[in-house]
C-alpha positions in Angstrom: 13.0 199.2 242.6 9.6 199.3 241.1 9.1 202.5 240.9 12.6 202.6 238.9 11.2 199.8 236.6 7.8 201.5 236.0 9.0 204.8 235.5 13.1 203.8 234.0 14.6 206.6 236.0 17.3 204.0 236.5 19.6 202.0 235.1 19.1 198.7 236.1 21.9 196.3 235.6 21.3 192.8 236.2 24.7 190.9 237.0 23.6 186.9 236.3 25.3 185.4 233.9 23.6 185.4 230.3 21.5 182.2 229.9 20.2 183.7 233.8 19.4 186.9 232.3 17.9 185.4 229.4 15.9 183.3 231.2 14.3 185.6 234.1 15.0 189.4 234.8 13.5 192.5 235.8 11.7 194.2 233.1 13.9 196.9 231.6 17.0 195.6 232.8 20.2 195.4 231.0 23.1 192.7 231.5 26.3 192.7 232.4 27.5 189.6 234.3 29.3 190.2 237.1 32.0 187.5 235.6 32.5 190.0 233.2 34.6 191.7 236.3 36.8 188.7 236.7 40.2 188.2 234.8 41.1 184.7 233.8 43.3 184.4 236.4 40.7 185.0 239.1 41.4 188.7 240.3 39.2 191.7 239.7 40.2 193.7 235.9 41.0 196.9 235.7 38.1 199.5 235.1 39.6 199.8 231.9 38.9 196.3 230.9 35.3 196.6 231.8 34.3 200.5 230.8 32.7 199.2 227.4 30.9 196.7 228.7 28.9 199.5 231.0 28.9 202.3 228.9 27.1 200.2 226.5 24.1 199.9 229.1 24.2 204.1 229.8 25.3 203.5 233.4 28.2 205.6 233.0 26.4 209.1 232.1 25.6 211.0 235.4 21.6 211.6 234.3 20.0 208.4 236.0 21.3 206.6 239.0 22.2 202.8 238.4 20.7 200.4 240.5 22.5 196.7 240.1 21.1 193.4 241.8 21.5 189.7 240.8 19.8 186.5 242.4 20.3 187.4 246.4 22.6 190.7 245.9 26.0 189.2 246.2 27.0 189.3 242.2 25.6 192.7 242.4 28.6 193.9 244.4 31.0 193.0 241.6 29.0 195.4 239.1 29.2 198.4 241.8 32.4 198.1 242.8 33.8 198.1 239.3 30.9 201.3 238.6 32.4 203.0 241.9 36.0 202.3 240.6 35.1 203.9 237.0 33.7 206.9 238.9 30.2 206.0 239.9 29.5 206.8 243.2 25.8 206.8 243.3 25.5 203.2 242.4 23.2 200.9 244.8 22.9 197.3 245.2 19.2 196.1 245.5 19.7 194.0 248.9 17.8 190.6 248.0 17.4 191.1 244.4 15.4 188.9 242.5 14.7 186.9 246.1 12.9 190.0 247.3 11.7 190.8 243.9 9.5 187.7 243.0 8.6 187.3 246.8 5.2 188.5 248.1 3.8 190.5 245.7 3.1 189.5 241.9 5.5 191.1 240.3 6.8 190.7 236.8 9.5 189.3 235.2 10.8 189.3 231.5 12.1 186.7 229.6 13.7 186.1 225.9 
């Protein structure tokens, strides 16, 4: 993941809600919040329902692999299963997310 971060030869989606994402994320990220793949009746929507919401972010165009996480990995899985389901099928789901990310080493984290 850092070498993704350093170099941005990823997408990087983080899938926190907004006021999360606001508040601590991994630098370069973008958002979309894994809620975003919920209907208001509780099942998953349609890829067509969310396609927007990730082409905004470039994670739809085949020139960088998208990597998606969220606080321990378990949002993430919303974002690549929608991503698979749109066509991705090079999408991974940084196991431990921003647990693994902010343990151990100093590494950084952006904020608004």
């Amino acid at each position: 993941m850092a070498e993704a971060t350093d170099t941005g030869s990823a997408v990087v989606i983080n899938a926190l809600d907004i006021a999360s994402h606001s508040q601590a994320r991994i630098p370069g990220s973008v958002n979309v919040p894994f809620t975003d793949s919920l209907t208001s009746e509780g099942p998953v929507a349609r890829p067509e329902e969310v396609r927007a919401s990730y082409e905004e972010t470039g994670a739809l165009e085949a020139d960088k692999p998208v990597i998606t996480y969220s606080r321990a990995g378990i949002a993430a899985t919303f974002d690549a299963f929608q991503l698979a389901r749109l066509g991705r099928e090079d999408v991974r789901v940084y196991d431990g997310s921003l647990t693994d990310w902010t343990s151990g080493d100093a590494r950084p984290l952006e904020a608004d």
